[in-house]
C-alpha positions as CSV (number, residue, x, y, z in Angstrom):
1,X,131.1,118.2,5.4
2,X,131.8,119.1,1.6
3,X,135.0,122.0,1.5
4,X,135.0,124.5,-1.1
5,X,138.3,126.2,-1.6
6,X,137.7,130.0,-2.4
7,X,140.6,131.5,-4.1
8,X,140.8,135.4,-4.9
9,X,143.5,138.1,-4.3
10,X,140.4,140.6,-2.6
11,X,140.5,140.2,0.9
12,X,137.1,141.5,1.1
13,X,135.5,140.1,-1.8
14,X,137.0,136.6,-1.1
15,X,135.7,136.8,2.4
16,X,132.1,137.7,1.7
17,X,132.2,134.3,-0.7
18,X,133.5,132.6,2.6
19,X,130.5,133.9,4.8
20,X,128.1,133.6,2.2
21,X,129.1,129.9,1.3
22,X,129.1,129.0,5.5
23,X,125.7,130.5,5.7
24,X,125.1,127.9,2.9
25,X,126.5,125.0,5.5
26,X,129.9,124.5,3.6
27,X,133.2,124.3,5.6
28,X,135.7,127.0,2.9
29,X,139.1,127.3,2.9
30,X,140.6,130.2,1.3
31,X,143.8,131.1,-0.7
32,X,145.4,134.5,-1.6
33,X,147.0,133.4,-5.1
34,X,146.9,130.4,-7.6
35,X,150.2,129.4,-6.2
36,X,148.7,129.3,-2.4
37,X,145.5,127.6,-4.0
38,X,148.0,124.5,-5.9
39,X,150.0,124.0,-3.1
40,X,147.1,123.8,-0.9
41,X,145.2,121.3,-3.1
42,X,148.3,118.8,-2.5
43,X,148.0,119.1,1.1
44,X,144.1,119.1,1.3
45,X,141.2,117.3,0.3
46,X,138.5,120.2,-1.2
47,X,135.0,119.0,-3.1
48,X,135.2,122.1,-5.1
49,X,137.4,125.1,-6.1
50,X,136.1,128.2,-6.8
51,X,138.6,131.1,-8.1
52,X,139.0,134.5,-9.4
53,X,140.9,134.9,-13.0
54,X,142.6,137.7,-12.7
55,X,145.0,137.7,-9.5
56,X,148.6,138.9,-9.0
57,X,151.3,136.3,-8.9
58,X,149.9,133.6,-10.3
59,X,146.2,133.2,-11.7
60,X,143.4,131.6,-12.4
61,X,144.6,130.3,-15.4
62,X,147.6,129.1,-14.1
63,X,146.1,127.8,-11.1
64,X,143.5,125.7,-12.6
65,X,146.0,124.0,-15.2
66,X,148.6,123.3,-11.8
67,X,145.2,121.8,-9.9
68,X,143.8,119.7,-12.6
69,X,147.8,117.8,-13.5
70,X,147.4,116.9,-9.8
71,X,143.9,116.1,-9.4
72,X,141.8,116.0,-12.5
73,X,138.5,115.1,-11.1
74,X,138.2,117.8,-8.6
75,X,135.9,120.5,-10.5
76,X,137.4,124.3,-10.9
77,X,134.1,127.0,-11.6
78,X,136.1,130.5,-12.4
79,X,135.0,133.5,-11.6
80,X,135.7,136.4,-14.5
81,X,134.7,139.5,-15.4
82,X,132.7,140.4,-18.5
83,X,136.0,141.4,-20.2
84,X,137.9,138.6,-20.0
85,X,134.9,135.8,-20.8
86,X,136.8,134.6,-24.1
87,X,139.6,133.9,-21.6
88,X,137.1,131.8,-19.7
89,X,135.9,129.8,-21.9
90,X,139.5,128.8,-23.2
91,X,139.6,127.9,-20.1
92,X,136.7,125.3,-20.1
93,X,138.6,123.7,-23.0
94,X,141.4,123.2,-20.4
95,X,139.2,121.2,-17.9
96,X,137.5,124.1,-15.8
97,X,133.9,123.0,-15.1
98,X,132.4,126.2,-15.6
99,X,132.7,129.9,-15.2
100,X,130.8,132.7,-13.8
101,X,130.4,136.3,-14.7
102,X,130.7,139.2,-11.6
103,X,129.0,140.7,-10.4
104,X,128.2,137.4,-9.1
105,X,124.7,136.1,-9.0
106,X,124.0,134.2,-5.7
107,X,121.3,132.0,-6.6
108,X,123.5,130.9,-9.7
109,X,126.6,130.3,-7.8
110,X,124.9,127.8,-5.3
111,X,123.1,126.1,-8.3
112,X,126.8,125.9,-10.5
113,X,128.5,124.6,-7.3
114,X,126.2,121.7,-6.3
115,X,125.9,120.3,-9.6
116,X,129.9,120.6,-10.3
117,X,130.0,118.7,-6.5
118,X,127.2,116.4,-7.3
119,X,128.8,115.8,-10.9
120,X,132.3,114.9,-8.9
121,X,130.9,112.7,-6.5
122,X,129.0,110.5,-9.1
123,X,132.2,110.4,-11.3
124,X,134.4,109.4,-8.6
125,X,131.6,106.7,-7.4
126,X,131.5,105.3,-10.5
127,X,135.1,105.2,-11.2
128,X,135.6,103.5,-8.1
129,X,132.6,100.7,-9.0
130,X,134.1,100.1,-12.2
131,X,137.3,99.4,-10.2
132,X,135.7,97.3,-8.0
133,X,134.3,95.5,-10.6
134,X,137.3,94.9,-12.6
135,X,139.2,93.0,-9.2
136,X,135.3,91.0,-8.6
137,X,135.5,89.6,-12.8
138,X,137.9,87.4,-11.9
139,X,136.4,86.1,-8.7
140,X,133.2,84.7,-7.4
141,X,129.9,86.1,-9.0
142,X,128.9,86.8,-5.4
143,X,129.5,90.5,-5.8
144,X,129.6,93.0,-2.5
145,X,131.9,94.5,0.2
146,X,129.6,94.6,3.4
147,X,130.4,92.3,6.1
148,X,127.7,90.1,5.5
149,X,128.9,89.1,2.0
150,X,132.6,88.6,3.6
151,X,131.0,86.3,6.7
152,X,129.2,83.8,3.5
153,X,132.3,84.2,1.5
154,X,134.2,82.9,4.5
155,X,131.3,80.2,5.2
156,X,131.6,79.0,1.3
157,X,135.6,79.5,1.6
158,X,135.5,77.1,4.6
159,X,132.1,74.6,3.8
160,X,133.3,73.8,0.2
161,X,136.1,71.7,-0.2
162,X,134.3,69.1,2.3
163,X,131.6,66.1,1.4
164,X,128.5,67.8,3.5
165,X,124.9,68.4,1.9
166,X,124.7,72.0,2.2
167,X,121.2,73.7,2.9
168,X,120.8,77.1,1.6
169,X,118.1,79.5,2.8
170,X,117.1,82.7,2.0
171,X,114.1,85.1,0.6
172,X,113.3,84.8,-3.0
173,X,116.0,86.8,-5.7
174,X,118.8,87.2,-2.6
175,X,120.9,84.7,-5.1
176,X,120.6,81.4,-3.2
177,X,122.0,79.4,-7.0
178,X,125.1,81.8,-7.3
179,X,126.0,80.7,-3.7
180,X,125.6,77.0,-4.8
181,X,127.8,77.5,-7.8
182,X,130.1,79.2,-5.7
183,X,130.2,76.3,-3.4
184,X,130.8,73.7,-6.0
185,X,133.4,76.0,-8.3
186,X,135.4,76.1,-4.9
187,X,135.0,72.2,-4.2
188,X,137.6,69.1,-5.2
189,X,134.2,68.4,-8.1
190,X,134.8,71.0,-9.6
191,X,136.2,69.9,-13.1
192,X,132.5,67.5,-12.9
193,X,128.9,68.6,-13.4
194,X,126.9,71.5,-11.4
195,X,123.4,69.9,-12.4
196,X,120.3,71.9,-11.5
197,X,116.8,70.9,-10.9
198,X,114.0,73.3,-9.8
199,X,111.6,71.1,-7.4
200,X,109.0,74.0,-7.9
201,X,109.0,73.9,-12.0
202,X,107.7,69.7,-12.6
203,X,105.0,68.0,-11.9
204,X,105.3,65.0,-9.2
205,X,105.5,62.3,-11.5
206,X,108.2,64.3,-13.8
207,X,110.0,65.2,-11.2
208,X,110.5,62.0,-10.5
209,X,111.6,61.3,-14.2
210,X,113.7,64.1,-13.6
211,X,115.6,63.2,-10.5
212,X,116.1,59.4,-10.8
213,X,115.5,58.8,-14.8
214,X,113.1,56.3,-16.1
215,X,113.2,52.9,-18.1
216,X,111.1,53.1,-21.6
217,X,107.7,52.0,-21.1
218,X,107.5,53.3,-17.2
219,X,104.6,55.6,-18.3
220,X,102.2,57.0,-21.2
221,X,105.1,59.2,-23.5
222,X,108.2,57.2,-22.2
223,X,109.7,55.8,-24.9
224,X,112.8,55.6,-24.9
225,X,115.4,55.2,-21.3
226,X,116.2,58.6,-20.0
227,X,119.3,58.9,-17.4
228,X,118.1,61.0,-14.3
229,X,119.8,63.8,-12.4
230,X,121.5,62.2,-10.2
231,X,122.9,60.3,-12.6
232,X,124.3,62.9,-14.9
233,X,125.9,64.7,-11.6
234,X,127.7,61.6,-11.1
235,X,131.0,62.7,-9.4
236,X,129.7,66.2,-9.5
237,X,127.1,68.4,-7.4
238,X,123.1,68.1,-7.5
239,X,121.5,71.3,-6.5
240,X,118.2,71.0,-5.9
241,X,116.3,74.6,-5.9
242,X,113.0,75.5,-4.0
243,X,113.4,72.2,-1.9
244,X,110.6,72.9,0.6
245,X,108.4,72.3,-2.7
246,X,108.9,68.8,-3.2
247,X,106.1,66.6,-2.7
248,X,106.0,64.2,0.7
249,X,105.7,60.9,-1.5
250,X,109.4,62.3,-3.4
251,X,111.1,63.1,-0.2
252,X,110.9,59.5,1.1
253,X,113.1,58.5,-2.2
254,X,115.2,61.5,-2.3
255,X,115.8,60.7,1.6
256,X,117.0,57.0,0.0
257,X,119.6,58.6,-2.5
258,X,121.1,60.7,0.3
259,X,121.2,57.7,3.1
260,X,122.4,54.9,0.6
261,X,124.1,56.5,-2.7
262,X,121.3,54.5,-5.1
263,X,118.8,55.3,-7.0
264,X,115.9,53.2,-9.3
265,X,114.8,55.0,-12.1
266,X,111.2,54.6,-12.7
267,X,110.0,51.0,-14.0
268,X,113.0,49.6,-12.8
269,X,113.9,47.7,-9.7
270,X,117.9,47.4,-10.1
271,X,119.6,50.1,-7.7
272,X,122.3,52.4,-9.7
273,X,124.7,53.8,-7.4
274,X,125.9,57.6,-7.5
275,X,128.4,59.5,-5.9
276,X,126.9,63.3,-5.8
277,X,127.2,65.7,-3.8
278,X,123.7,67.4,-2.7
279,X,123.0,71.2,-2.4
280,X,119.7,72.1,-1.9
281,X,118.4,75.2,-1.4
282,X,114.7,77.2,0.1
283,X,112.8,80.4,0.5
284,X,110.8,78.8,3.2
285,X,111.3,78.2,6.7
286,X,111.8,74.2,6.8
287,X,110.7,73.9,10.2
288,X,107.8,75.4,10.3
289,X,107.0,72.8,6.8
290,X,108.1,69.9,9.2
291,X,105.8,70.9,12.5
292,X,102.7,71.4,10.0
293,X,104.0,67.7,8.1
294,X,104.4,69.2,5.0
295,X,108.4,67.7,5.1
296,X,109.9,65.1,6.4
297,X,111.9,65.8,9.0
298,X,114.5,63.0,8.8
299,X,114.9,64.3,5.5
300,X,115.3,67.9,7.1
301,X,117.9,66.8,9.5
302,X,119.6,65.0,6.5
303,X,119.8,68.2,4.1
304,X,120.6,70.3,6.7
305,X,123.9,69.1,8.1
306,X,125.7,72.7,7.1
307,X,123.2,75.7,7.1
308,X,124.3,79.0,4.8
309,X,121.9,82.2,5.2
310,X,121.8,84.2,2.7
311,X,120.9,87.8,3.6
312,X,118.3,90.1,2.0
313,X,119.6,93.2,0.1
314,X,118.0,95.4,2.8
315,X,120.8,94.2,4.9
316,X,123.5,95.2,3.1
317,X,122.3,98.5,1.4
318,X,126.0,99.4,1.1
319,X,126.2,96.7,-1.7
320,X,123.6,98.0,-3.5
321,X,125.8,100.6,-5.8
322,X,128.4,97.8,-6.7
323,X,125.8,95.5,-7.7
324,X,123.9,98.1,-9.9
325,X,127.1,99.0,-11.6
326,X,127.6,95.5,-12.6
327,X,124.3,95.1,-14.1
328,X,124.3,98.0,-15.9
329,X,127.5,97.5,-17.1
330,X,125.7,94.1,-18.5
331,X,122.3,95.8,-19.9
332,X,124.5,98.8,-21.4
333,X,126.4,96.4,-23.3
334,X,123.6,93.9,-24.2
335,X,121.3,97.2,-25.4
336,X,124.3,98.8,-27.0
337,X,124.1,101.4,-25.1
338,X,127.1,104.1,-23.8
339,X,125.9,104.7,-20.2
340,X,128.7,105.8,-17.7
341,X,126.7,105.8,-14.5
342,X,124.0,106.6,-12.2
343,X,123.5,110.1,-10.9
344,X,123.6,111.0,-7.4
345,X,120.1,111.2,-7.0
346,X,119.3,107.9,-8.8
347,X,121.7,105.8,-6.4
348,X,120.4,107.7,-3.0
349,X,117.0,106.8,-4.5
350,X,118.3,102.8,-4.8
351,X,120.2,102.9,-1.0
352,X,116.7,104.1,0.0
353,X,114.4,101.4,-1.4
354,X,114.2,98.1,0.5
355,X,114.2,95.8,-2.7
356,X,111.4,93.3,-1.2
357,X,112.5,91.4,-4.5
358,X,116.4,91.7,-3.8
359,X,118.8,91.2,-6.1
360,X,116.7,90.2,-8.7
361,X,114.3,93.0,-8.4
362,X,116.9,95.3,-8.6
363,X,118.6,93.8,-11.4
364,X,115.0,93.9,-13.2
365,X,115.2,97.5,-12.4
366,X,118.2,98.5,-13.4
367,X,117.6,96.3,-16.7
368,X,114.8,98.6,-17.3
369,X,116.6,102.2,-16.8
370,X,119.4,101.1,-19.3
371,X,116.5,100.5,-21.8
372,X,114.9,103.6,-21.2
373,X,118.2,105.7,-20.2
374,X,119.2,108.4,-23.4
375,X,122.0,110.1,-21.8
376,X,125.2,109.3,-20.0
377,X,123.5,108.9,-16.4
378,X,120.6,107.0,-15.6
379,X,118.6,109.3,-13.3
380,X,115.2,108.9,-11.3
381,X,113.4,109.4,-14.5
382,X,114.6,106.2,-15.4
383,X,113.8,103.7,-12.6
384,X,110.9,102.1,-11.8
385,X,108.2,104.6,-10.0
386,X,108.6,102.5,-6.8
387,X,112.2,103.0,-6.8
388,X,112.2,106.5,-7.4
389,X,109.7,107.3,-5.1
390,X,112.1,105.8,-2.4
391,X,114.8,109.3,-3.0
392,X,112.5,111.2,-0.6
393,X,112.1,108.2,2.1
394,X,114.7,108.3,4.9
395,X,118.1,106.1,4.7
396,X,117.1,102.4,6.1
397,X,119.3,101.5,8.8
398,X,121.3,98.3,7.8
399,X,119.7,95.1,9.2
400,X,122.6,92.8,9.4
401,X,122.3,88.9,10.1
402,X,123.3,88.0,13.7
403,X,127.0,87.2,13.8
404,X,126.3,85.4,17.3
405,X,127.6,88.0,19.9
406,X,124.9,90.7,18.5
407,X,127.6,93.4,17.8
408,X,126.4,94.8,15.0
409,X,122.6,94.8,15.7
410,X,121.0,97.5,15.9
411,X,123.7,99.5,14.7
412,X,122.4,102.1,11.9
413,X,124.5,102.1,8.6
414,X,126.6,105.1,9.5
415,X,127.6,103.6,12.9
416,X,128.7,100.5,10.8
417,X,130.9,102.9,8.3
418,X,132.6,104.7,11.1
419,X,133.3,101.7,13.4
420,X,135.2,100.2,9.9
421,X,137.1,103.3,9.3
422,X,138.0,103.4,12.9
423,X,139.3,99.7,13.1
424,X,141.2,100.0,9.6
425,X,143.0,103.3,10.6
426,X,144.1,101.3,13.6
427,X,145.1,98.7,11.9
428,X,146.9,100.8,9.3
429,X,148.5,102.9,11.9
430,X,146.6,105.8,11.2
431,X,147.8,105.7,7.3
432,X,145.5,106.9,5.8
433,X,146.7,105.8,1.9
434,X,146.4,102.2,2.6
435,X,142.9,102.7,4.9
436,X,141.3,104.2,2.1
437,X,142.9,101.3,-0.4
438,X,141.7,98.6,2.0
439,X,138.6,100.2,2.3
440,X,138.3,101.1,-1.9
441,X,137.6,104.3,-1.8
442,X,139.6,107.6,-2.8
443,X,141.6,109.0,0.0
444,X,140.1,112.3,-0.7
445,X,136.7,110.1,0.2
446,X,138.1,108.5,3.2
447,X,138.9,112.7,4.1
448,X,135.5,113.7,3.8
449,X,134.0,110.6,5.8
450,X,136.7,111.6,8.5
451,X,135.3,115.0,8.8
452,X,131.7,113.9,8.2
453,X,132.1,111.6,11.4
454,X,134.7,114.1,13.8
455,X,137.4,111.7,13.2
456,X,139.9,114.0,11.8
């Protein structure tokens, strides 16, 4: 529930703000003096503060400079009479978000305060995704905090300092190659070659060339020796992309590298031997392709001694803002551009759509709003028409992969939220600094999501 602390020395005046900003579904708070109002501001977490200038003891003034040294994100609107507007706007120079003139006009007020919340809220997101963005440059490029990119994390953490061929599955754009990377920056080959061949991009007969090499003379246009892939990852990692596309006449040879460590390139018959590792990866479902004979399925079994999922972006939604911030952050700089954000609305519009694309798609899309983006915040205006058609949609529930006891199906994205801010408060002790560190967010955040879920 977003607070608003009301702060006025007229008990009457300041409590028909109270019932008029209930009757608007706020929870307010309400303060006597500036001195009440700073003191309170340590002790509370409020989304706004809305307060009279002129007060005895201390004022409006004075209140908003001791509010903003203590938190200067939290937006102060003053309230001031037609005499003392010069005062007021000195006081916007100060920090205050804005002012308004009494007698106060309703309509005005409820419009200043949700844009000064709205304005908070997407500052304080933002700051908090460049944080988290900062602490994820140094680390893997998988980028998320949800607990399906912690459960492959932990699989990569775990599959890659070992010798196994490593299958990798997963729709189209959910970043099945950065997991690959990630599994060969993290193995003991990692000061040797990552070497990459798309199975989908050649032709049969080059991909043959491409994987094993060929002697000169082997075909029409050879002519000169050309080393293959698996030579060149010699001592490295081969990651072979879009698997499931590989014709059945290649898979019999590839099936031979694996088994034996040798290859022929073509138009030779003497055996090269080659110590690579294989990681191969597929946006189809290999055994379906081995019941309708379109793989092999020795050559299946072979590939598929470790198995990493990768999950769509539709379930993990709560990723979605982090990995938007870092490609804008990439397209702002590329386009020389000096864009701070998203708004509010633009991000609920994002956590909305289901990305059928993933990753990529919204990369593509958030590519295309820094382009187009002329102001500080990319807004709806900005994002592709299927995107921002998505703001008006209900919140998908988050469709998380089966961790093998089922205890977070079916669970809708809120239900996940609380149950983490329930176990880290009791792993915390009910400290409610480090919960809100562990979970990076703001501890005023962590206060509102407490109220927002009766847990406080």
């Amino acid at each position: 529930m977003t607070t608003i602390l009301v702060v006025d020395d007229d008990d009457a005046h300041r409590g028909m703000l109270g019932m008029m900003l209930r009757s608007w579904g706020y929870e307010v708070a309400e303060c006597r003096d500036g001195a009440e109002a700073v003191a309170a501001v340590h002790e509370h977490s409020y989304d706004a503060v809305l307060t009279d200038v002129r007060m005895a003891g201390m004022d409006g003034i004075a209140a908003l400079k001791g509010i903003l040294a203590y938190n200067p994100a939290l937006p102060v609107i003053l309230m001031t009479a037609y005499s003392s507007v010069e005062t007021a706007v000195d006081a916007l120079r100060l920090g205050a978000y804005d002012y308004l003139i009494k007698p106060l006009d309703f309509d005005a007020l409820r419009e200043t305060l949700q844009r000064a919340i709205d304005h908070s809220r997407c500052s304080v997101e933002n700051r908090e995704l460049r944080r988290q963005l900062s602490e994820a440059a140094a680390g893997p490029e998988i980028l998320g905090r949800s607990a399906a990119i912690e459960e492959l994390r932990s699989i990569i953490a775990t599959v890659a300092p070992t010798e196994a061929t490593v299958l990798i599955c997963g729709e189209s754009g959910t970043g099945k190659e950065l997991v690959a990377r990630a599994l060969h920056q993290a193995s003991e080959r990692a000061s040797r070659p990552l070497v990459t061949v798309n199975c989908a991009a050649l032709a049969e007969n080059l991909l043959e060339s491409e994987l094993f090499g060929h002697e000169k003379g082997a075909f029409t246009g050879a002519d000169r020796r050309r080393e293959g892939r698996f030579v060149q990852a010699d001592g490295g990692t081969l990651f072979l992309d879009e698997i499931g596309e590989m014709p059945l006449s290649l898979q019999a040879k590839l099936l031979r590298a694996l088994q034996q460590g040798e290859v022929q390139r073509v138009g030779s018959d003497k055996p090269l031997t080659v110590d690579v590792r294989v990681i191969a990866a597929t946006n189809r479902n290999l055994q379906e392709e081995v019941a309708a004979r379109r793989f092999r399925e020795d050559l299946y079994f072979r590939l598929n001694v470790i198995s990493i999922d990768v999950p769509p972006l539709r379930a993990r939604p709560d990723d979605i803002p982090l990995l938007a911030a870092h490609f804008l952050q990439r397209y702002a700089e590329r386009n020389r551009k000096s864009i701070k954000g998203f708004s509010p609305q633009a991000l609920d519009a994002m956590l909305r759509y289901d990305w059928p694309g993933n990753v990529r798609e919204l990369e593509n899309a958030v590519e295309r709003a820094a382009i187009l983006c002329s102001g500080d915040l990319i807004t709806l205006r900005e994002l592709p028409v299927s995107v921002a058609r998505a703001a008006d949609a209900p919140l998908p529930a988050a469709q998380p992969a089966e961790s093998g006891d089922g205890s977070l199906a079916g669970l809708k994205l809120d239900d996940v939220e609380r149950r983490a801010i329930e176990e880290t408060l009791r792993q915390t002790g009910d400290n409610k600094s480090e919960a809100a560190r562990r979970l990076g967010i703001t501890r005023a955040t962590l206060h509102n999501k407490l109220r927002k879920y009766g847990l406080e």
